[in-house]
Structures are given as C-alpha cells and as structure tokens.
mmCIF file as gemmi writes it, N, C-alpha and C atoms, coordinates in Angstrom:
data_model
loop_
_atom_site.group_PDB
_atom_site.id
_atom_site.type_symbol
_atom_site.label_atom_id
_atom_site.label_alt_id
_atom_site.label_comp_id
_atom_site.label_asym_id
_atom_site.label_entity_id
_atom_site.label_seq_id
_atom_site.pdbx_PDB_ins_code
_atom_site.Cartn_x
_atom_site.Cartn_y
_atom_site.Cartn_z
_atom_site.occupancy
_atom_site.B_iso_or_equiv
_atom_site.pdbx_formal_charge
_atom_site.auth_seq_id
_atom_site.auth_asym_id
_atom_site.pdbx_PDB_model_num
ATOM 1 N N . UNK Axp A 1 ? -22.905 0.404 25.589 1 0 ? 1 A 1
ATOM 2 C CA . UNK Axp A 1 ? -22.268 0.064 24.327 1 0 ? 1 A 1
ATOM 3 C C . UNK Axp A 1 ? -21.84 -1.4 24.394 1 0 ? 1 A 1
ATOM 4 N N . UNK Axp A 2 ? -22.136 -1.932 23.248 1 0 ? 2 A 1
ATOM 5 C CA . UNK Axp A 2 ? -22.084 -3.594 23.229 1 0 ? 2 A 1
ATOM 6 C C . UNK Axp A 2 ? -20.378 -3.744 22.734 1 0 ? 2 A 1
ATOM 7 N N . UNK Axp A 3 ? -19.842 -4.955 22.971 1 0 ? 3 A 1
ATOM 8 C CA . UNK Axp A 3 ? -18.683 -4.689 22.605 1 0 ? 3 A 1
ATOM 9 C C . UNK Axp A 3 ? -18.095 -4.694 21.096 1 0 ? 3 A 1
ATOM 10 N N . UNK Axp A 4 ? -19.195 -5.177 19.657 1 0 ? 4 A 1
ATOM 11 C CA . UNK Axp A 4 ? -18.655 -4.713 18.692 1 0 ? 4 A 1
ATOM 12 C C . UNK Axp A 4 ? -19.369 -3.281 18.396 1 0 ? 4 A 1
ATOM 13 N N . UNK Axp A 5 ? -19.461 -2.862 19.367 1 0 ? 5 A 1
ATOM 14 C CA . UNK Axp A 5 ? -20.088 -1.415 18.363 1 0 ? 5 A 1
ATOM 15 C C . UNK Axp A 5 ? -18.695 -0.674 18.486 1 0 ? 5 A 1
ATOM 16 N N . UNK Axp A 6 ? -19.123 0.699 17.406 1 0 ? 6 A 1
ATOM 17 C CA . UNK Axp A 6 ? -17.713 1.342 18.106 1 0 ? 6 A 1
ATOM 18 C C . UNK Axp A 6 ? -18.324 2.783 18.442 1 0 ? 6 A 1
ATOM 19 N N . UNK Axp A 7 ? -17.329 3.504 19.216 1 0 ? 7 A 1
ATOM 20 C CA . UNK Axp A 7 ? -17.694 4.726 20.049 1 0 ? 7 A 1
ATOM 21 C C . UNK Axp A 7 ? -18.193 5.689 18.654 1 0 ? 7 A 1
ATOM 22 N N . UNK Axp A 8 ? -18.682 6.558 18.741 1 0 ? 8 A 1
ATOM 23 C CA . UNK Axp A 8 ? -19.039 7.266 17.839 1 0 ? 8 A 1
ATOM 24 C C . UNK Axp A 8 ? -18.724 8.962 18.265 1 0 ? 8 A 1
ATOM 25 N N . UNK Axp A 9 ? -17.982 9.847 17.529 1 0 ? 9 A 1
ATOM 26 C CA . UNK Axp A 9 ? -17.095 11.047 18.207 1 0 ? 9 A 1
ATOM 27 C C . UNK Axp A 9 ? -18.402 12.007 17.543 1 0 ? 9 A 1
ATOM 28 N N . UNK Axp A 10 ? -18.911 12.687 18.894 1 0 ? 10 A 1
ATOM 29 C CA . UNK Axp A 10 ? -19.597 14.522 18.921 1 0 ? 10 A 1
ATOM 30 C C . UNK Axp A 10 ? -18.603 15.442 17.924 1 0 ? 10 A 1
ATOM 31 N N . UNK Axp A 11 ? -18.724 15.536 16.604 1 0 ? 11 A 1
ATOM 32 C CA . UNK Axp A 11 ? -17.924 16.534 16.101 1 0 ? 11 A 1
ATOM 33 C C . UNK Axp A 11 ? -18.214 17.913 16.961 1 0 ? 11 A 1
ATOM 34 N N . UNK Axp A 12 ? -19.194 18.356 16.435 1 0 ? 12 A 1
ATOM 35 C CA . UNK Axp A 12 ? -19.723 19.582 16.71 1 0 ? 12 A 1
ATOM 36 C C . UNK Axp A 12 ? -19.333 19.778 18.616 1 0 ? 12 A 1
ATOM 37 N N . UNK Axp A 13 ? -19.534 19.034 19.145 1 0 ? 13 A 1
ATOM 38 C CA . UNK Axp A 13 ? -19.285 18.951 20.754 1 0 ? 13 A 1
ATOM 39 C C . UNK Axp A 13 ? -17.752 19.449 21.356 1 0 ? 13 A 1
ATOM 40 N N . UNK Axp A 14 ? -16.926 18.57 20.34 1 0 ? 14 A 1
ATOM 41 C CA . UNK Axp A 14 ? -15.774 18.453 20.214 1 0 ? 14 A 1
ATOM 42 C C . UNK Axp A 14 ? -14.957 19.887 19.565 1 0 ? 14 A 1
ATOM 43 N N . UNK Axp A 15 ? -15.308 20.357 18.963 1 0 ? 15 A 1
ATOM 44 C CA . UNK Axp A 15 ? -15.012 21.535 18.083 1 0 ? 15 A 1
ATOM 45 C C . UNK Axp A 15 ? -15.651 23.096 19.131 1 0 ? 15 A 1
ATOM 46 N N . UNK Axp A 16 ? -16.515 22.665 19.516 1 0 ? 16 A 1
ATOM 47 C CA . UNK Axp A 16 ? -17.044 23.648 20.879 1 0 ? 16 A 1
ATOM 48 C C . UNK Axp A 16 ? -16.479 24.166 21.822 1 0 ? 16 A 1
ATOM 49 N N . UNK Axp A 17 ? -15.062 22.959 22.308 1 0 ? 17 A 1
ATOM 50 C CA . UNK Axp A 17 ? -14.604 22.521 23.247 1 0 ? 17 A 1
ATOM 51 C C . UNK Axp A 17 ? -12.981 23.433 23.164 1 0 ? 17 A 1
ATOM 52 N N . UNK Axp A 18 ? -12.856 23.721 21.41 1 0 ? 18 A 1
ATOM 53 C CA . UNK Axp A 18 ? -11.597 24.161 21.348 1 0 ? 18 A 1
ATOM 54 C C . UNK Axp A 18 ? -11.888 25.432 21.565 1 0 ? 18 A 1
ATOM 55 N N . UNK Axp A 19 ? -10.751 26.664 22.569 1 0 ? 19 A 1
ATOM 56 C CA . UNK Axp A 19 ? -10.272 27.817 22.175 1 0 ? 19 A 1
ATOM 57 C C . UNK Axp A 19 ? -10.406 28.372 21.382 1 0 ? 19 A 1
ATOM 58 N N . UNK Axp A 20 ? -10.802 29.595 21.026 1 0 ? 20 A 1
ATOM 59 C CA . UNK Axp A 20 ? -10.836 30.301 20.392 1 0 ? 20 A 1
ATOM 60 C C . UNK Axp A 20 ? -9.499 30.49 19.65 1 0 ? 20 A 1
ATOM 61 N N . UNK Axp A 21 ? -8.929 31.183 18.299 1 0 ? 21 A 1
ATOM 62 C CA . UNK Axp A 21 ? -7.573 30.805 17.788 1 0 ? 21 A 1
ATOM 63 C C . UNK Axp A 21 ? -8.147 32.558 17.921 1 0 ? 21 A 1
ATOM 64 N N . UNK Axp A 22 ? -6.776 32.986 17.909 1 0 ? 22 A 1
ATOM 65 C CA . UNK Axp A 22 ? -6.505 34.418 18.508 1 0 ? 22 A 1
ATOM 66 C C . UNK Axp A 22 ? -4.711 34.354 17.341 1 0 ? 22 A 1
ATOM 67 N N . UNK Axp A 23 ? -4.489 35.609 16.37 1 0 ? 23 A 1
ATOM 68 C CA . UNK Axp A 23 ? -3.638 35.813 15.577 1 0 ? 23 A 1
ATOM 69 C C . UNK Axp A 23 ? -3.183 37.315 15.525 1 0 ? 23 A 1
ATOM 70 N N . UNK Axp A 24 ? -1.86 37.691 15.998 1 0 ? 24 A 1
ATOM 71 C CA . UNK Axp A 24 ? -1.704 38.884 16.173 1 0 ? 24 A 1
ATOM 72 C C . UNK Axp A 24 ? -0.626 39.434 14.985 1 0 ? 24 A 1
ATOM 73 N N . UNK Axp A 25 ? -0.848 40.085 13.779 1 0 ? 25 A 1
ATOM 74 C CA . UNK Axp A 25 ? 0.654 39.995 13.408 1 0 ? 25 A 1
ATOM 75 C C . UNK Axp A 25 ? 1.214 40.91 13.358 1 0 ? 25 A 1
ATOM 76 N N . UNK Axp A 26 ? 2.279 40.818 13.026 1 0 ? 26 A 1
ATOM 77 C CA . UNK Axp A 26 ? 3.578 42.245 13.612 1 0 ? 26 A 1
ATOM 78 C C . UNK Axp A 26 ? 2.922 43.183 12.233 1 0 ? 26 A 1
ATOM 79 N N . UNK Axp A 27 ? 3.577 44.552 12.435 1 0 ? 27 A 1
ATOM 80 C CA . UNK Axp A 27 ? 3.113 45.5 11.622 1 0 ? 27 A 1
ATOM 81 C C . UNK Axp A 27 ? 3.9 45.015 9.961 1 0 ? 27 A 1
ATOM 82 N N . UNK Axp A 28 ? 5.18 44.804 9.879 1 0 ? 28 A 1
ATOM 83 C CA . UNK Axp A 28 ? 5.907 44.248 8.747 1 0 ? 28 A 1
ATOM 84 C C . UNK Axp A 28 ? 5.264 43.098 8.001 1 0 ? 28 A 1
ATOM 85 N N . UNK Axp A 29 ? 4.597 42.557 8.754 1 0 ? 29 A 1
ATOM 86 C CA . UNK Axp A 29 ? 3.907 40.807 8.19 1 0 ? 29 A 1
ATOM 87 C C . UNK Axp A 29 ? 2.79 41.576 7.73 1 0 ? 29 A 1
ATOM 88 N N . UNK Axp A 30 ? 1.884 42.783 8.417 1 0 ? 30 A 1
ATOM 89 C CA . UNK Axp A 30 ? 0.59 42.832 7.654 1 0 ? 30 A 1
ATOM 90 C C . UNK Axp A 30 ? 0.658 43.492 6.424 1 0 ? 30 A 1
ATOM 91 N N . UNK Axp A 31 ? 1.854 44.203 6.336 1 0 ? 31 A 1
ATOM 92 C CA . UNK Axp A 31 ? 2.296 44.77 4.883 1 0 ? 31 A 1
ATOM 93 C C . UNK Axp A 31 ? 2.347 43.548 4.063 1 0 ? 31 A 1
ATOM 94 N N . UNK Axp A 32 ? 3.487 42.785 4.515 1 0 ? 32 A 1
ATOM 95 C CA . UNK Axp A 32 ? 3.326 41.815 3.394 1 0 ? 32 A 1
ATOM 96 C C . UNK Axp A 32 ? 2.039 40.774 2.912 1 0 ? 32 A 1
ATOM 97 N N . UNK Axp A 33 ? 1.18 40.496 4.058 1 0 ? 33 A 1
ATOM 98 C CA . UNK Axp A 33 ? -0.276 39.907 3.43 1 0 ? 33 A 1
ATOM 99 C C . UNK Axp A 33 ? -1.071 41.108 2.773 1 0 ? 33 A 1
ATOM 100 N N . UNK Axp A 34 ? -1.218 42.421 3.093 1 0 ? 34 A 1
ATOM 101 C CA . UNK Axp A 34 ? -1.789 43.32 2.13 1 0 ? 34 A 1
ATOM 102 C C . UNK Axp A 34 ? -1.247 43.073 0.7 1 0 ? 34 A 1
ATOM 103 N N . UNK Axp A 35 ? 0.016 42.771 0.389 1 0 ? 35 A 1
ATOM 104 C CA . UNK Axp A 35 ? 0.404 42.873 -0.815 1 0 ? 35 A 1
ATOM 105 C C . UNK Axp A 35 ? 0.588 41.73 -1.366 1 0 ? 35 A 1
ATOM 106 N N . UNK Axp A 36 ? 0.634 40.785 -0.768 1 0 ? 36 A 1
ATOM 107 C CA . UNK Axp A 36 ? 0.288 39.344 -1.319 1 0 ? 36 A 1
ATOM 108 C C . UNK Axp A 36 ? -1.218 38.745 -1.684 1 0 ? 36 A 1
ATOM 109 N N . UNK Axp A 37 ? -0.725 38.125 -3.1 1 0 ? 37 A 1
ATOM 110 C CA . UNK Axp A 37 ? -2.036 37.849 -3.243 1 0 ? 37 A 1
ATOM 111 C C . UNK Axp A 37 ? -2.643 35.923 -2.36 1 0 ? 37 A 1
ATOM 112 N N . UNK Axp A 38 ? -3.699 35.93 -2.59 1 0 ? 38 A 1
ATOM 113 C CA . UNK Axp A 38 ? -4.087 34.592 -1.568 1 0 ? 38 A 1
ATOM 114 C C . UNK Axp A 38 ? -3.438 33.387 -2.005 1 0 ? 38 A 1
ATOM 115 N N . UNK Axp A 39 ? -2.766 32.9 -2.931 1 0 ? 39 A 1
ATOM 116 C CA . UNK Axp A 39 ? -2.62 32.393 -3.443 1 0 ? 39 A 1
ATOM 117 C C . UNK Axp A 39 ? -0.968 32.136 -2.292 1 0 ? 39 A 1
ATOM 118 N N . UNK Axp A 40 ? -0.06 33.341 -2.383 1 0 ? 40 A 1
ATOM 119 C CA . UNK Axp A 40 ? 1.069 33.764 -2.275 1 0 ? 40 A 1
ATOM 120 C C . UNK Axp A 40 ? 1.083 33.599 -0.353 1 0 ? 40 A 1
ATOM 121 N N . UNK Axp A 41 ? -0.103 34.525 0.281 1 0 ? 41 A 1
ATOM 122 C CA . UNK Axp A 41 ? -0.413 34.655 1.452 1 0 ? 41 A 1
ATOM 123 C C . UNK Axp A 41 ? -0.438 33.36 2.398 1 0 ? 41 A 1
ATOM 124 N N . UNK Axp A 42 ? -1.472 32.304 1.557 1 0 ? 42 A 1
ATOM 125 C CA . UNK Axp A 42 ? -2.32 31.164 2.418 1 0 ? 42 A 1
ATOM 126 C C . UNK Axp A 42 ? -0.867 30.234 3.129 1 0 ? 42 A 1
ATOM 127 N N . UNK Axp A 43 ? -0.288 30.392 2.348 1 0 ? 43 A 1
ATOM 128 C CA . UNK Axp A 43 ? 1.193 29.197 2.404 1 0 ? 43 A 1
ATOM 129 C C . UNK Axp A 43 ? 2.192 30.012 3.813 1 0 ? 43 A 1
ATOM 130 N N . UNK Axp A 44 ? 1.974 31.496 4.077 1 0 ? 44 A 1
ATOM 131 C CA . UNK Axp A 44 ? 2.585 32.226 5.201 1 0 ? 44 A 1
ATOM 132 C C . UNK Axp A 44 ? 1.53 32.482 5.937 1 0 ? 44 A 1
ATOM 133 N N . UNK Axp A 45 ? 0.31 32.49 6.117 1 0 ? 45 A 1
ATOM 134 C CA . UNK Axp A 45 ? -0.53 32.037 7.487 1 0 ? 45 A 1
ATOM 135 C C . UNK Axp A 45 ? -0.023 30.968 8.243 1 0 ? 45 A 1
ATOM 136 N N . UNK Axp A 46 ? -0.399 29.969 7.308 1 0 ? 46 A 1
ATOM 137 C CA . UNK Axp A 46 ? 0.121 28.326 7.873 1 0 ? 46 A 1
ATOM 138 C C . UNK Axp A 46 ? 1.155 28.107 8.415 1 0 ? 46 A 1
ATOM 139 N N . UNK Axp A 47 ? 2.293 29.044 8.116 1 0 ? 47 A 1
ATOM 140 C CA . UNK Axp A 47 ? 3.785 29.036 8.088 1 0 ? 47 A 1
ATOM 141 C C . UNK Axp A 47 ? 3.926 27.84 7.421 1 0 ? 47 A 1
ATOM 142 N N . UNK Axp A 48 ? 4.169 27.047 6.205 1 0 ? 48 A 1
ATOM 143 C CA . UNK Axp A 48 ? 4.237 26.141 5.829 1 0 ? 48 A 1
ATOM 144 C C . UNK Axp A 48 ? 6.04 26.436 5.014 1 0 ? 48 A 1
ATOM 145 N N . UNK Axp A 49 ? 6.436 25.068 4.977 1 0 ? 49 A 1
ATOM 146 C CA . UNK Axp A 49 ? 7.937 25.143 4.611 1 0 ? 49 A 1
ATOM 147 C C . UNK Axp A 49 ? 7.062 24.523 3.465 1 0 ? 49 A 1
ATOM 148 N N . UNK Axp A 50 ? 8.201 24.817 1.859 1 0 ? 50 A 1
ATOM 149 C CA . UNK Axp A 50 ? 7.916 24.215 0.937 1 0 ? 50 A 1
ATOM 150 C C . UNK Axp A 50 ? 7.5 22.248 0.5 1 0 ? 50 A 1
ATOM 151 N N . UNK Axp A 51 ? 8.148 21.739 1.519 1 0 ? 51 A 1
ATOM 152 C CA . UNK Axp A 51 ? 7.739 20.578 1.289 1 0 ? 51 A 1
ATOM 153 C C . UNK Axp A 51 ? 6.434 20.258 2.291 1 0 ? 51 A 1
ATOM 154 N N . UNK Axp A 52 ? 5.742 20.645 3.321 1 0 ? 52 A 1
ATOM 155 C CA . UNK Axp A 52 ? 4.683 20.582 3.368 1 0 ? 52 A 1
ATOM 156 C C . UNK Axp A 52 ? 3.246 21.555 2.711 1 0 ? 52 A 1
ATOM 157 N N . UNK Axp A 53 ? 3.694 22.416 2.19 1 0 ? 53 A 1
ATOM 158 C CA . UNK Axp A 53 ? 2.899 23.119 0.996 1 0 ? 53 A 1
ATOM 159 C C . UNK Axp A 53 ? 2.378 22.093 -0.242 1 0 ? 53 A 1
ATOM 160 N N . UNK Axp A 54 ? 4.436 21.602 -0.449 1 0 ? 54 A 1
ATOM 161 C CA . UNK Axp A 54 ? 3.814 20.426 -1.669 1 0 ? 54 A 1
ATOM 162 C C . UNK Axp A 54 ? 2.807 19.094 -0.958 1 0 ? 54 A 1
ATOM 163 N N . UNK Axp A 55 ? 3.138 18.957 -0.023 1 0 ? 55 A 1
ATOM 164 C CA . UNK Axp A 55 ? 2.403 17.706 0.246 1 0 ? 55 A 1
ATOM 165 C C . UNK Axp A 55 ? 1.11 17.547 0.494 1 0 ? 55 A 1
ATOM 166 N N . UNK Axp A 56 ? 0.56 19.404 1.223 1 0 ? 56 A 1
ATOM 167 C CA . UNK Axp A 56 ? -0.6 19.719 1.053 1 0 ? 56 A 1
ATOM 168 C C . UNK Axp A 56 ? -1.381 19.688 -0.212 1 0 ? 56 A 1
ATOM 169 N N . UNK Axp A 57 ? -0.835 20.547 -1.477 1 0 ? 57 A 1
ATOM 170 C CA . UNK Axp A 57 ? -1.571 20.446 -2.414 1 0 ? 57 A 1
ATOM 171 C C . UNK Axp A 57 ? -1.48 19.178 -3.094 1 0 ? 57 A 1
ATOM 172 N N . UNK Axp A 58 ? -0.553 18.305 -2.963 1 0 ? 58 A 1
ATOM 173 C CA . UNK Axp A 58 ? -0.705 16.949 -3.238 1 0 ? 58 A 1
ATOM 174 C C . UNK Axp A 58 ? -2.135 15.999 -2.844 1 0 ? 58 A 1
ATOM 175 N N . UNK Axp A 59 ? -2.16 16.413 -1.203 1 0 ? 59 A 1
ATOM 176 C CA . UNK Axp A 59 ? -3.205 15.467 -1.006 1 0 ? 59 A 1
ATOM 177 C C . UNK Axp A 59 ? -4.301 16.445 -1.226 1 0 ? 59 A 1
ATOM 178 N N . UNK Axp A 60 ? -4.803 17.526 -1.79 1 0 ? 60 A 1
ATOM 179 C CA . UNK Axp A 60 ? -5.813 18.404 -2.583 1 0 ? 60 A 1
ATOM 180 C C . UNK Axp A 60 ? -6.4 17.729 -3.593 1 0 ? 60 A 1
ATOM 181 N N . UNK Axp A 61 ? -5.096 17.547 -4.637 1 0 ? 61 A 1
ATOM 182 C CA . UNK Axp A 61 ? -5.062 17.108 -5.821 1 0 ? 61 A 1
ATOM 183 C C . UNK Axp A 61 ? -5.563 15.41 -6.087 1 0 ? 61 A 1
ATOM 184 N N . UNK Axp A 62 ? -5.309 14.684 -5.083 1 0 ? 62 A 1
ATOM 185 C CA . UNK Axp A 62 ? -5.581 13.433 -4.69 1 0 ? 62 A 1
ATOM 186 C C . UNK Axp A 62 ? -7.144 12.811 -4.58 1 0 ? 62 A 1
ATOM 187 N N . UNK Axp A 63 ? -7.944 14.122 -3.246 1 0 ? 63 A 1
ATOM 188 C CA . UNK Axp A 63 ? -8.756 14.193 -3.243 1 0 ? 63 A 1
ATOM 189 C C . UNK Axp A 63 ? -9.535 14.821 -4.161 1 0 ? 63 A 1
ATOM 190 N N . UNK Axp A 64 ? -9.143 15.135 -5.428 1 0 ? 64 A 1
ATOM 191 C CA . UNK Axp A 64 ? -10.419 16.334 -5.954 1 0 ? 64 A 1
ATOM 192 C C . UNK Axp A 64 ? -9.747 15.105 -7.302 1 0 ? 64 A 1
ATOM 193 N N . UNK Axp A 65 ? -9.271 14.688 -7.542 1 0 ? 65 A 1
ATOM 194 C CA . UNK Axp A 65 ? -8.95 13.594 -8.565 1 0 ? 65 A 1
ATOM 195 C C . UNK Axp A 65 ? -8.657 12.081 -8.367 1 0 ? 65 A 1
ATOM 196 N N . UNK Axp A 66 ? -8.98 12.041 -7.391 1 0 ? 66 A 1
ATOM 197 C CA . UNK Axp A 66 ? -8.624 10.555 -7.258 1 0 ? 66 A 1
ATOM 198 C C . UNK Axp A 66 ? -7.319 9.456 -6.565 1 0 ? 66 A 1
ATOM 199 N N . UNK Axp A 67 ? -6.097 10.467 -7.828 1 0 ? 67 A 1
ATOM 200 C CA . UNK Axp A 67 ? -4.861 9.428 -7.714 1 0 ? 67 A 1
ATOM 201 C C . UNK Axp A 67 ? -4.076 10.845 -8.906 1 0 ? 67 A 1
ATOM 202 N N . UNK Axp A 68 ? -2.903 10.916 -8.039 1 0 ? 68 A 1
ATOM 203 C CA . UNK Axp A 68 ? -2.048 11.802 -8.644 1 0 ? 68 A 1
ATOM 204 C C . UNK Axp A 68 ? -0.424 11.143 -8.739 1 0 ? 68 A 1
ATOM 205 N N . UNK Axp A 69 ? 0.355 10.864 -9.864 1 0 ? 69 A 1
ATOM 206 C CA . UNK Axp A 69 ? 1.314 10.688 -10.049 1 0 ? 69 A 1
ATOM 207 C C . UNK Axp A 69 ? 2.51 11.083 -9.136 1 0 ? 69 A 1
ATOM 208 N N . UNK Axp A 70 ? 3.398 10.295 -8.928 1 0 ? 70 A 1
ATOM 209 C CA . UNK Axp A 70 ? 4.696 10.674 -8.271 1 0 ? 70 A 1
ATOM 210 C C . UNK Axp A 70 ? 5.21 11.676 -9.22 1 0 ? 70 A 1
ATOM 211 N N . UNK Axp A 71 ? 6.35 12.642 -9.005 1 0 ? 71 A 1
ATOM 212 C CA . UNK Axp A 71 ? 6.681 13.265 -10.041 1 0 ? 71 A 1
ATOM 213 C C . UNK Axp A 71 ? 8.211 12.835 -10.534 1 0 ? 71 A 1
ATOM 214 N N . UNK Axp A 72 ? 8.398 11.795 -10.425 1 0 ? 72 A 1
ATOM 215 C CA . UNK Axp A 72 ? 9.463 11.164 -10.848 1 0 ? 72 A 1
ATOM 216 C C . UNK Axp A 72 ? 8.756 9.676 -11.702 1 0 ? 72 A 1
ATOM 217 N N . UNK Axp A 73 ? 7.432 9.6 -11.477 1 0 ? 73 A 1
ATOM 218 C CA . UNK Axp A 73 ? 6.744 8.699 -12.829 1 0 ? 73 A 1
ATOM 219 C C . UNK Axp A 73 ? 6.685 9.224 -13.979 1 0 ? 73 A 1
ATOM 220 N N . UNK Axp A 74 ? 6.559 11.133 -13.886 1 0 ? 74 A 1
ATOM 221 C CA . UNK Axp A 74 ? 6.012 11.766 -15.327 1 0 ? 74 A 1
ATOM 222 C C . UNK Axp A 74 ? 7.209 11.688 -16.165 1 0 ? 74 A 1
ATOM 223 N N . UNK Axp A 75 ? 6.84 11.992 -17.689 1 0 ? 75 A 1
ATOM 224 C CA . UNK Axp A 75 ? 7.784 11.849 -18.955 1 0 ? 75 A 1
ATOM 225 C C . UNK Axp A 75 ? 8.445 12.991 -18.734 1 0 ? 75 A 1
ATOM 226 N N . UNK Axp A 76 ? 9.593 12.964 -19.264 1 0 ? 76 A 1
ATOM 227 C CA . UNK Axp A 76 ? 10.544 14.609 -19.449 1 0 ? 76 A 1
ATOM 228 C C . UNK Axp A 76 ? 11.653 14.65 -18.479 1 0 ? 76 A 1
C-alpha cells in the first residue's frame, strides 16, 4: 500500500468474525412482545430509552428525506 491510498475494510470478513447474538427472554417479556405490536415491540428489543428512539427515527427520517427540522423550528 502506497502511502496515499487508504486501507480498504473486508465487510463481509469482518461481520464473519462476529459471534453469534444469542437472546433469551424471561417468560413475562415474551408475553409482552406477543402482545405488542412491531411498531410498540422494536423500541423494547433494543432496550432503547425515549430519547434515543427519538434520535433513531430522526436520523431514519434524515436519511429517507434528506434534512428534517429541529422541532423547536416548527410553527405552533
């Protein structure tokens, strides 16, 4: 490798390399994903606290549009 090139990363190599993800859940939690819908569910897989939920679908919204408003820019 010359010195302006740059390294170039094996996704697939790299992703090979990880563990298997292994998820056990208690009997009370699988009640509640049976009865949750995906919508309700996806946000308690992740364990996500509400402000990284919002920040997730923020940068969703970002990417699938471009550029998304602060919510202290909108009218009202």
């Amino acid at each position: 490798m010359t010195p302006w090139e740059r390294p170039t990363l094996d996704r697939e190599r790299l992703v090979r390399r990880l563990p298997p993800v292994e998820y056990h859940r208690s009997p009370d939690e699988q009640q509640l994903f049976d009865e949750a819908s995906l919508p309700a569910s996806l946000p308690l897989m992740l364990r996500l606290d509400q402000e990284a939920e919002y920040l997730l679908c923020r940068e969703i919204a970002e990417e699938a549009l471009g550029a998304v408003p602060d919510p202290d820019d909108l009218p009202g």
